[in-house]
N, C-alpha and C positions, 0 to 999 in steps of 0.2 A: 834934725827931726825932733820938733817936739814931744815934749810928754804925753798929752792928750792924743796925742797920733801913735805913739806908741800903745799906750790907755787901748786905743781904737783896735790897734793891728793884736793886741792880746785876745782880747775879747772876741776879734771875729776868729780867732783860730779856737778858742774856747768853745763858739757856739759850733764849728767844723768838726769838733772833737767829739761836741754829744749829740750832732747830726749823725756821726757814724756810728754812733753805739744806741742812738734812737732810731735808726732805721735799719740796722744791722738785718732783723726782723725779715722786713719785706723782701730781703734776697735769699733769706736761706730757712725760711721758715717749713715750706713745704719739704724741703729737700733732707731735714732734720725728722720733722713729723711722720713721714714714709722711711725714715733709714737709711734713704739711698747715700747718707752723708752723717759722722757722727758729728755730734753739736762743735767739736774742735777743728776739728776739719774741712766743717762748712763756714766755720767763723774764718778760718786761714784764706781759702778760697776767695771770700768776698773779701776779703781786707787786699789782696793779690789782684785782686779783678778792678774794686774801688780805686787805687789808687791808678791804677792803667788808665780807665777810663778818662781819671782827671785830668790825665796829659794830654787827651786828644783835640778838644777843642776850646773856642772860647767867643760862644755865638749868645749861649746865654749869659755867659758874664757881662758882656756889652750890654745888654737889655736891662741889666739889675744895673748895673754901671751910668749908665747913659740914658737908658730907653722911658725911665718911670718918674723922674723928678729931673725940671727943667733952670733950678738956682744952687746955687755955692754956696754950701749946706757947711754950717760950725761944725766942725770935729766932735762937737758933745751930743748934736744931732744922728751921730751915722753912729756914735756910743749908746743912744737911747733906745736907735732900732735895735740893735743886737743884742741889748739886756731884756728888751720886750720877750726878740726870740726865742732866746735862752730859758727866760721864766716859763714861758711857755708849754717849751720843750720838755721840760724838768718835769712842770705841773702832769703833762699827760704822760710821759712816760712811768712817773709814780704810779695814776691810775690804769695802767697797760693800756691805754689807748691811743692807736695807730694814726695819728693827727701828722698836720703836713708842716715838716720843719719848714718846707717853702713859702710856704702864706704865711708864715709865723713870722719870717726876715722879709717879705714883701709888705706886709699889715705895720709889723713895727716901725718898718723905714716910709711909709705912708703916713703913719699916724705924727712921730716923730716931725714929719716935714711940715705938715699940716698947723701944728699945735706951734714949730717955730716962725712957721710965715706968718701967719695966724690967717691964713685963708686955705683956699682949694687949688688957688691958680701953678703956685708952682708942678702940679700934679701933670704928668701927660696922660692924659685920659686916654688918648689915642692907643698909646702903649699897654697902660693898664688893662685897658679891655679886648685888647686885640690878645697881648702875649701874656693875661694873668685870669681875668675872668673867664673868657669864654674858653681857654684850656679847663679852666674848673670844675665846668660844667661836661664839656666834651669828652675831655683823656677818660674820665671816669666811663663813661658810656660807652666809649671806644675800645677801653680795656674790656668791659664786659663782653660786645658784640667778636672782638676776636676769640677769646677765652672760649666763650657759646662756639665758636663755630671750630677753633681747634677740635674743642673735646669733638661736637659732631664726626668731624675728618676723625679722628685717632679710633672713632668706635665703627666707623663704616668701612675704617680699610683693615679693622684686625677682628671683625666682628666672629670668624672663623676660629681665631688662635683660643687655647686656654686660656683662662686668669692667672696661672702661676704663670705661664709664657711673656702673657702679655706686660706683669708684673716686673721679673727679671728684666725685660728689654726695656723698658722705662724706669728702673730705677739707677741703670747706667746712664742711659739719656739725659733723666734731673741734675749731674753734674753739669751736664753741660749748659741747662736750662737756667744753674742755680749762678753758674758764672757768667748768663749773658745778661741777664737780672743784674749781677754786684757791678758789672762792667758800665751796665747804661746808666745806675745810680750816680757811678762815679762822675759819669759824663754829663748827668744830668743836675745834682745836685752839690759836687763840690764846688761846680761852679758860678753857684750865688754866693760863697760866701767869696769866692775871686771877684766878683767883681763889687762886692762891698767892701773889700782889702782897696781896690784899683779905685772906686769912689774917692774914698779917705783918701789915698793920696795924689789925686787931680784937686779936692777939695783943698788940700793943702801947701798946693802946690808945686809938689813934687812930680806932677807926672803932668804930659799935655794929655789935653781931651780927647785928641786925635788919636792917641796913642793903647796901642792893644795893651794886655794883660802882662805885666814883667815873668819871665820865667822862673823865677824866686819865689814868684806869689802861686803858682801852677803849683812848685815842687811842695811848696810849705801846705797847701791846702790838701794836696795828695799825699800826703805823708798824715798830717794829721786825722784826715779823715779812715787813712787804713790804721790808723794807732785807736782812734774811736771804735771804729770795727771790731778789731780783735778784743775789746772788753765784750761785747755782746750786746742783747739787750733781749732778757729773758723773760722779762714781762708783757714784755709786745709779742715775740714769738708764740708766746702763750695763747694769745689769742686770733694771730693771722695760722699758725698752725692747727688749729684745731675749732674753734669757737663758729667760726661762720659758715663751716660744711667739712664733712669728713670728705679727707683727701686722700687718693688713691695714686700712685706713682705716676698715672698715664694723667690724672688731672692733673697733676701737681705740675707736671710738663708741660701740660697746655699750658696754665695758666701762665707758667714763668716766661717760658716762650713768646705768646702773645704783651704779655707787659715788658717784654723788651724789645719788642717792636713797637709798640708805641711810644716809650719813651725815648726810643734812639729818632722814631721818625719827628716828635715834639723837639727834639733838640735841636735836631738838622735846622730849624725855624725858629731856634732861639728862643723858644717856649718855656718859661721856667716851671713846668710843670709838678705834682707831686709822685713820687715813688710808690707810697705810701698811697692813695687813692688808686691808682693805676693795676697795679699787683692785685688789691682789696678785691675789688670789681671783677676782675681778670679769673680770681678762683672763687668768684660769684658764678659768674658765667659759669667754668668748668665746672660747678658744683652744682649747676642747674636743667644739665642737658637731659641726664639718666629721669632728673622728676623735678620740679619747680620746688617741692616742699622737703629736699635736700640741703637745702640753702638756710639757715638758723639766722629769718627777717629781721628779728625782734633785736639779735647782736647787730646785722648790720643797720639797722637802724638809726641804735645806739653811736653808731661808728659814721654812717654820714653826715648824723649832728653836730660830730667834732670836726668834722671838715668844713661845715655849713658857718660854724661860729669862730672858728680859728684867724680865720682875714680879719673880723671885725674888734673879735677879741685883742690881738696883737696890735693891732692899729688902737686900742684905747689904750693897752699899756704903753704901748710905745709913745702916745702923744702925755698921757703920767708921767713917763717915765725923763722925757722931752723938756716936760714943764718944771718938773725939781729940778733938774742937773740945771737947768737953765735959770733960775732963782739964784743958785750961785756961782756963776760963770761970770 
């Protein structure tokens, strides 16, 4: 095994590492915010949930792996995408903003490809837009529309109970909501950096093309990813807990609820979707049933912008970052 392929397998478990303590956030934010969970306990949880989830499939690894670039990419290439990531990741998580580790390793390894072919063609566009853009646009929307209609159902069938009643029985419920949440992260998001591990080593010829994800590269991404986890990440939660609409146990539940069915149903199809966009929208929704102007526009505003320029953004680092390492190589 070379150096550079090592160099490689470091750095994507690096970037695995501040994926789980940059989105830590999106599973257990609500669930912290209401109480129904104290900050240690809900960081335990999704680290426990995270790494489950990572064992279960490997439909989006294949897509990051296979599905998006069509040539046999240098080792300093698939290094450039996941420094792009990385920076990224850093950059937003400093400013608490909820941006998508996923287009952050889809952009960087995009840009990165582009800048070493020096064209577009090795690109599957097919793939790009089927299993990257139009989830972009979609899951967000789709997070919303369940979210809205949870909360609806949860206020039409307890409409009768007290608030402390209704309180009580959905702050037990949030656990459960806060762990099907950490579970589809797991399933949905550990497994880009598996298949930018699995990349690197088909590129280098260590693995066939035909060949699925090693269960080395499963255990090491699930592990790292619940070791990210349990550091936390307290500056995101800061503002998926509280910033875009005050949350009440029974929203809290929708929302988690519905963004884990969307992300479990995005995976089933190998969609490498964001968490983090999904969740967002999701206690959008539940935050909008009770009154449209419960919803704090002007943050999420702010917050879809990061989503809007995060593909484009990592794809310039990553093709930077493509262009130096490659200068001396």
């Amino acid at each position: 095994m070379s150096s550079i392929l090592i160099c490689v397998l470091f750095f994507a478990l690096v970037f695995e590492f501040i994926n789980g303590f940059h989105d830590t956030a999106n599973a257990i934010a609500t669930s912290v915010y209401t109480r129904a969970l104290s900050a240690k306990n809900a960081i335990l949880l999704a680290a426990i949930m995270n790494f489950c989830g990572a064992l279960v499939s490997d439909k989006v690894a294949k897509t990051i792996s296979k599905g998006l670039v069509n040539i046999q990419l240098e080792q300093y290439v698939i290094l450039a995408a996941l420094i792009a990531a990385i920076i990224w990741n850093l950059i937003t998580w400093w400013k608490g903003i909820p941006s998508s580790s996923s287009h952050a390793l889809i952009g960087g390894l995009l840009g990165a490809t582009m800048v070493y072919s020096g064209s577009t063609e090795p690109i599957v566009w097919d793939g790009v837009i089927q299993k990257v853009i139009i989830p972009l646009f979609t899951s967000p929307l789709i997070g919303f529309l369940v979210g809205y209609l949870f909360m609806r159902t949860i206020l039409t069938l307890f409409v009768n109970w007290s608030h402390n009643k209704v309180n009580k029985l959905f702050l037990k419920l949030q656990i459960l909501s806060a762990a099907l949440v950490a579970y589809s992260h797991g399933n949905n998001d550990a497994q880009k950096t598996m298949g930018i591990m699995t990349l690197a080593l088909i590129s280098g010829g260590l693995l066939d093309s035909s060949a699925g994800v090693p269960v080395w590269i499963k255990i090491a991404c699930a592990t790292t990813m619940a070791i990210g986890t349990s550091i936390g990440g307290w500056k995101i939660m800061k503002t998926m807990g509280g910033s875009v609409t005050k949350i009440q146990p029974s929203s809290g539940f929708a929302a988690q609820t519905a963004a884990a069915l969307v992300i479990e149903f995005m995976s089933h199809f190998g969609a490498p979707v964001s968490t983090t966009q999904v969740i967002t929208t999701s206690i959008m929704g539940a935050g909008s049933v009770k009154r449209f102007s419960a919803v704090k526009w002007g943050v999420a505003q702010s917050i879809v912008v990061a989503w809007v320029v995060t593909l484009p953004i990592s794809m310039f680092i990553g093709g930077l970052v493509s262009f130096l390492i490659g200068m001396f190589m």
